[in-house]
N, C-alpha and C positions, 0 to 999 in steps of 0.2 A: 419454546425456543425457536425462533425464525432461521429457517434454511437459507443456504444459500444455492441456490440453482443456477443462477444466469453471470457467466464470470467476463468481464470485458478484457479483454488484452490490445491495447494499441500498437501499431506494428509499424514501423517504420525501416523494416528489412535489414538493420542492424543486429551486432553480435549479440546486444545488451535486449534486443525488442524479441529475439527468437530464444535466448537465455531465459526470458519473461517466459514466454512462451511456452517451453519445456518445462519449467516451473509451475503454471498453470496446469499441465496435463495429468500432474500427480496431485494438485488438488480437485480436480475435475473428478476424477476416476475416485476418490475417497471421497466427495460430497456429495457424488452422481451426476454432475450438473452441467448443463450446458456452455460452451464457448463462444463467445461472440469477438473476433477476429477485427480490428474497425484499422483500415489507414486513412488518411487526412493527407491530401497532397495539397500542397500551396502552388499555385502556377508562379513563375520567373517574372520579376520586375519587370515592363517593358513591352509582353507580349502582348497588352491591350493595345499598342502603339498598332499591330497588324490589324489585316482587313477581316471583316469577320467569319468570312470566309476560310481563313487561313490561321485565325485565332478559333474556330471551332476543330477543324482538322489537328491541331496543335493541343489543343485540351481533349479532345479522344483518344491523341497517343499515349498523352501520359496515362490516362489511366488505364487503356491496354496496356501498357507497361508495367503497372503497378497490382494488375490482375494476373499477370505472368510470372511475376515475382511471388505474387501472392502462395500461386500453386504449388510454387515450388515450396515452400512453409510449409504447407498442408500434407505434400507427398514426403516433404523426410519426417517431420513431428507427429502429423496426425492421418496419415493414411491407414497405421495399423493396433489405432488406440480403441478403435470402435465407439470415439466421444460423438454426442453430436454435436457439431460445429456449425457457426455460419459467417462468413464474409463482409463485412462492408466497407463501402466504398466513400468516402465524401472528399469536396475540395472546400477547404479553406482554415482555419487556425485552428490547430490540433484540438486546443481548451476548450474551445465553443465545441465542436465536434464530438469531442469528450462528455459533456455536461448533455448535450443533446441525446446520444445514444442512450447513458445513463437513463435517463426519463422515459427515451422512446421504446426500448427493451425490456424494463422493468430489471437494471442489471440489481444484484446483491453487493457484487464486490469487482473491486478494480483493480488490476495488477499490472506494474509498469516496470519496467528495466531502466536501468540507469547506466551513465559512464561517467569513466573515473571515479575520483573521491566523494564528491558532492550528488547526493541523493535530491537535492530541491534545488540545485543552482543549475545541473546538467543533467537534469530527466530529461526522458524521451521527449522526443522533437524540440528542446533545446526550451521549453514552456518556462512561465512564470508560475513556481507551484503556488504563490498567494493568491494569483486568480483564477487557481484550480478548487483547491481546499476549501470547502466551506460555500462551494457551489453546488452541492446534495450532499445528502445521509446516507450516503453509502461510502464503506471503509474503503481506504485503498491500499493495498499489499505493495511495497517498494521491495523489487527484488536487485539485489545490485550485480555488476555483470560477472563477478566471478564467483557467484552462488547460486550454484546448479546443482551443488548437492542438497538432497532434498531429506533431511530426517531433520523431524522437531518432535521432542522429547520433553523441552521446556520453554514456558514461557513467561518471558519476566515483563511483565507490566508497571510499568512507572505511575506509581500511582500515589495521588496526594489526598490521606483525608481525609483535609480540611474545605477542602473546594470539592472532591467530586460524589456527586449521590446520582447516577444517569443509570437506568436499568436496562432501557435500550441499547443503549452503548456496554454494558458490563455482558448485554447477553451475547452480542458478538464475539465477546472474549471466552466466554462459555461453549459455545457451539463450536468454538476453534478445538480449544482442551477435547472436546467429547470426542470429536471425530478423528483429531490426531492422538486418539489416547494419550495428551500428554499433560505433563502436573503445571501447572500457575503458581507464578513465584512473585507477592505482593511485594514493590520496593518500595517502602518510604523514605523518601533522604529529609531529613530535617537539619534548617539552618539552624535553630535556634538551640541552644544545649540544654539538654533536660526534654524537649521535646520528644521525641521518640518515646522517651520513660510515659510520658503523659498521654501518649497515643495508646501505648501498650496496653495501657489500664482501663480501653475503652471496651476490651474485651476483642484487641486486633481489631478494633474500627470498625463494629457492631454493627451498621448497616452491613457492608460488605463481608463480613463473616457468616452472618444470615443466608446472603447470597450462595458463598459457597458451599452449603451444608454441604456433605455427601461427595465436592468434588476434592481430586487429590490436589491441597496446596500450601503454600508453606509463605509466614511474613518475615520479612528481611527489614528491619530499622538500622539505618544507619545516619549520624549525626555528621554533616559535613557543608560549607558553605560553599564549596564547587559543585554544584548539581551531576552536572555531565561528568566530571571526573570520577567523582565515587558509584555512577551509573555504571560507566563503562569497567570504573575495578571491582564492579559486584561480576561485572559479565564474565568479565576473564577467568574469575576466581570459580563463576557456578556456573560455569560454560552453557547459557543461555543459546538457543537456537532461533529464537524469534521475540524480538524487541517489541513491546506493543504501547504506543502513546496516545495520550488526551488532547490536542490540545484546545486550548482555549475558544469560545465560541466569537468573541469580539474579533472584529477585523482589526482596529488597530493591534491589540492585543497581542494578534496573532501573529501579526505583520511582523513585533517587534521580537515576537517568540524564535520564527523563522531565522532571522537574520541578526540572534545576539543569543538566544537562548538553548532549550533542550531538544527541542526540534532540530535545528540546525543542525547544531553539535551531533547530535547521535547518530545523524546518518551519513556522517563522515568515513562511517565503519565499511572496511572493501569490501565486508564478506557476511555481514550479518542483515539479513530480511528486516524491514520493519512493517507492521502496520498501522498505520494510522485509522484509530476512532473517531467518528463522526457524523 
């Protein structure tokens, strides 16, 4: 089972980026693992128009500035966590910046804060998550900004199947249950009726039951042509703590997942984490 040690948090010194943040520190401290802290400043339209003199002076403030702010993160969140942490600094578009650390740190996992409703339309620094996702194999944890309280107990993974058999990706969701001592809750939505009945009789989808010998978890079949509707009324009803999705490996695929499908829809939710496998 692969650890995760190396957690990214992107900071953009907002409520939702230091919410992440604090979110972070209670996973850090239960997986052991390191923080790596990354902001990404953009410099102001225009100021290449200056001498470069005067455009170099001007790009050293910002990021004095952004180093100042920084500390202050450090000293209320993690001056007395005893985590080890570390700092980085970059300029230029969050997602490149993103993707880059990812690889250059060897992170496991990525954790973002979000605002408002929309979890992939107003993530941190305002990013396109389609040209996030699906740019490394490493999951990323959407914590959204008024979900700081930090117990997960259950985990409902949306799980189809008919499409998915990824061992890699199932041991993510494994390593999560172990460490948060908490139970996996398998949801099958089936559109077609009778489905579900036919799933049932594979012995709970016999790859994936294999999988969990030994761990605590329980299958949920439900028959419904609203995907996300009957997602979200399994969640209500089995008061789920953390939402966990597949999606799809295709770009267009995934594109049209984002912006029509259960991706989208689900992290509509103010106040429920999701994370995305990948």
């Amino acid at each position: 089972m692969k650890r995760i040690n190396n957690i990214l948090v992107p900071i953009d010194f907002s409520k939702c980026s230091k919410n992440a943040l604090l979110y972070s520190t209670h996973l850090a401290e239960l997986f052991q693992a390191r923080l790596f802290l990354m902001h990404a400043y953009v410099y102001p339209v225009g100021s290449i128009e200056m001498s470069y003199t005067a455009n170099d002076e001007f790009y050293q403030q910002i990021a004095i500035e952004a180093k100042e702010e920084m500390k202050v993160f450090e000293h209320e969140i993690l001056s007395r966590t005893g985590i080890e942490y570390y700092t980085i600094f970059e300029s230029g578009s969050a997602v490149k910046n993103i993707e880059q650390t990812v690889n250059n740190y060897h992170i496991d996992l990525v954790v973002m804060g979000t605002r408002g409703k929309s979890i992939f339309e107003r993530f941190l620094f305002g990013g396109n998550a389609v040209s996030l996702i699906g740019k490394f194999n490493v999951p990323i944890l959407v914590v959204p900004e008024k979900g700081s309280h930090f117990s997960i107990e259950n985990l409902v993974f949306a799980y189809n199947f008919k499409s998915f058999k990824d061992l890699q990706l199932l041991d993510t969701l494994l390593y999560f249950a172990d460490i948060l001592n908490a139970k996996i809750h398998i949801l099958h939505i089936a559109s077609e009726i009778g489905e579900s009945e036919k799933v049932k009789n594979l012995d709970n989808g016999s790859w994936i039951s294999k999988q969990l010998k030994g761990v605590d978890h329980a299958y949920h079949f439900i028959q419904d042509n609203d995907i996300e509707n009957a997602i979200w009324n399994h969640l209500e009803k089995g008061g789920g703590d953390l939402l966990v999705l597949k999606p799809r490996k295709s770009r267009k695929i995934l594109e049209k997942l984002l912006s029509k499908s259960i991706s989208r829809e689900m992290v509509y939710h103010p106040h429920l984490p999701v994370l995305i496998l990948q």
